[in-house]
Backbone as CSV, one residue per row, in Angstrom:
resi,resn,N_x,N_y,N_z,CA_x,CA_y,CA_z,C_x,C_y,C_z
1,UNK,5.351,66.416,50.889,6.049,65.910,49.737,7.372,66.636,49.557
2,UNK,7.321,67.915,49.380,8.757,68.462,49.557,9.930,68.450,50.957
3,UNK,9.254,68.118,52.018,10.259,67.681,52.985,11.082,66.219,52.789
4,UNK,10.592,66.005,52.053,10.738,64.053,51.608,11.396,64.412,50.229
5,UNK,11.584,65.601,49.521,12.185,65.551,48.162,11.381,64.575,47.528
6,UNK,9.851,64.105,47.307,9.083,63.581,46.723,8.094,64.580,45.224
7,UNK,7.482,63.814,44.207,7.319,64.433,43.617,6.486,63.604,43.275
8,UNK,4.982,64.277,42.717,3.871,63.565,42.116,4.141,63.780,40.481
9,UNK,4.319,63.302,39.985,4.816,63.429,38.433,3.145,63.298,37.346
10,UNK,2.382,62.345,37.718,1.457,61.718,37.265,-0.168,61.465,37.825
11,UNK,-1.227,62.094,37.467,-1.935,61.227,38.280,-3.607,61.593,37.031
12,UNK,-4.166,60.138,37.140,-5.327,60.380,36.012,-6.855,60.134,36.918
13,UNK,-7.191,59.773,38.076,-8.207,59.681,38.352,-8.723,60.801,39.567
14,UNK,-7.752,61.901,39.654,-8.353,62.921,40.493,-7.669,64.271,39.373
15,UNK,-8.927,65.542,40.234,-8.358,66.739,39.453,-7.726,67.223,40.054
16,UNK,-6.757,68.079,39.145,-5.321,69.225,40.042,-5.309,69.671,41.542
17,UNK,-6.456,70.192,41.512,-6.889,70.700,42.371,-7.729,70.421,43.564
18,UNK,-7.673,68.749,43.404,-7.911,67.638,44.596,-6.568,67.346,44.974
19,UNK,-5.542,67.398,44.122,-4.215,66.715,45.207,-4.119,67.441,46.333
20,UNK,-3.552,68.989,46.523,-3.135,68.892,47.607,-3.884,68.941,49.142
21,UNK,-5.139,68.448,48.776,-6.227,67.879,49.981,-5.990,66.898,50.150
22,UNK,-5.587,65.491,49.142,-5.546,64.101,49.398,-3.706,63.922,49.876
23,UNK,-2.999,65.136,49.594,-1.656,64.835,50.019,-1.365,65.053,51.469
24,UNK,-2.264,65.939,52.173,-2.425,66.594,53.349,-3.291,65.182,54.002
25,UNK,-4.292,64.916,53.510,-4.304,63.773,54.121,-3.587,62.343,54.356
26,UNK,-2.775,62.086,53.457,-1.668,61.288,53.136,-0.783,61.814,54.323
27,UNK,-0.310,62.696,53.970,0.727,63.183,55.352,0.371,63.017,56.691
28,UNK,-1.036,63.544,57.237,-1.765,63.298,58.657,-2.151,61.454,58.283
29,UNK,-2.231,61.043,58.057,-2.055,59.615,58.239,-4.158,59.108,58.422
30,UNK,-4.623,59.622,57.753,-6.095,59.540,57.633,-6.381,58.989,56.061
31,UNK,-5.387,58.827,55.195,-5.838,58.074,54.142,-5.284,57.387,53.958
32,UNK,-5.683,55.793,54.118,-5.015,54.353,53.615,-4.893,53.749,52.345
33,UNK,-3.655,53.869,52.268,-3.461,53.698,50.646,-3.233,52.117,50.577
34,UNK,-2.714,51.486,52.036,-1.757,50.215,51.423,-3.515,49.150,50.954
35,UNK,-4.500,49.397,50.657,-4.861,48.434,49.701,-5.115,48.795,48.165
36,UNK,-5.149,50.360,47.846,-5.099,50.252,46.564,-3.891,50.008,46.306
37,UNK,-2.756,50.461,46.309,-1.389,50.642,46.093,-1.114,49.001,45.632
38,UNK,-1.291,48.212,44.544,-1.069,47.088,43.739,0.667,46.504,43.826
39,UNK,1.224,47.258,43.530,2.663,47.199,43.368,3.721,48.570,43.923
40,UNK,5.067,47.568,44.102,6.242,48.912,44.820,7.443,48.786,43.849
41,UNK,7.565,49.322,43.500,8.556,49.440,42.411,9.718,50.112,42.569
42,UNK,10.890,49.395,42.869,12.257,50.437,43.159,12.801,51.166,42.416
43,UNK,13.429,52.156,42.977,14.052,52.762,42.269,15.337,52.340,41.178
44,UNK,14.570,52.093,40.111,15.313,51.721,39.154,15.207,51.517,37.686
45,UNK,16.094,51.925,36.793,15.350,52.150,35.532,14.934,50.842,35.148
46,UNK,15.602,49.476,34.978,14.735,48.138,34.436,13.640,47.889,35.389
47,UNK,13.433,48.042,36.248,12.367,47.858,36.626,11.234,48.993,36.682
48,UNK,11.055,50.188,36.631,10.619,51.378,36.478,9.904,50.869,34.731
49,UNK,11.056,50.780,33.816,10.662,50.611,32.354,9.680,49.030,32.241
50,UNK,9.778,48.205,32.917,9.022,47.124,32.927,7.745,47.461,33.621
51,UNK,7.423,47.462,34.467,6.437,48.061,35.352,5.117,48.662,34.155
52,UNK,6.039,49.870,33.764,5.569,50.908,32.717,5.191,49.860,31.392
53,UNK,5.899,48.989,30.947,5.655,48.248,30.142,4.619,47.322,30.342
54,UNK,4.123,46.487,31.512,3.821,45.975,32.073,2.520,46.663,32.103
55,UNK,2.058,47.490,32.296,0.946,48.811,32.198,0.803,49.035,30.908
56,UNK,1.314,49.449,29.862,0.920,49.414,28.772,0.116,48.481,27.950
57,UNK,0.328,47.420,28.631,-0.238,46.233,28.056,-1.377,45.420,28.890
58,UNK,-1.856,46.278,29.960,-3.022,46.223,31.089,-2.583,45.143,31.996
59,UNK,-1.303,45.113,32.254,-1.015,43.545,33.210,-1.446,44.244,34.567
60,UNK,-0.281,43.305,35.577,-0.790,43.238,36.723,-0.205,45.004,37.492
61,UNK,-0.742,45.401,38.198,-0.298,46.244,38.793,-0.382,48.137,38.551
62,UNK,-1.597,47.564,38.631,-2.814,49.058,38.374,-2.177,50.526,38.569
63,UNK,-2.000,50.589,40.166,-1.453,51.678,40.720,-0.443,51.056,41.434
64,UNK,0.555,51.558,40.970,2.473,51.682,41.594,2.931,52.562,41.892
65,UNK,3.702,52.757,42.866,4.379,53.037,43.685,6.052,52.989,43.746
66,UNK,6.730,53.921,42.542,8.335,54.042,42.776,8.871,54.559,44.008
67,UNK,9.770,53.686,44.783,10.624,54.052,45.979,11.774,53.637,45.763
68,UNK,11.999,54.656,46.861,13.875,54.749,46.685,14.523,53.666,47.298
């Protein structure tokens, strides 16, 4: 994550102290994310703030994914 200038800001269904096992696996390429991963969301504030809005209100797109 820090070679990539990436940053986990958020996360509610694992504890602290499970990320950096599931990030290490993320990196070695042993955990497949592309079917939970619902939505990709660019980098951008109207769409970032919709998304988020969009979630507040239980719509579509569970777990997202902001990219640059």
């Amino acid at each position: 994550m820090i070679n990539r200038e990436a940053e986990v800001i958020g996360v509610s269904d694992h504890l602290a102290q499970e990320l950096p096992m599931l990030l290490d696996l993320g990196r070695r390429g042993r955990l497949d994310l592309s079917k939970i991963v619902t939505r990709r969301i660019p980098l951008d504030t109207a769409a970032i703030n919709a998304a988020l809005d969009n979630q507040d209100q239980f719509g579509e797109g569970v777990r997202a994914v902001i990219q640059p």
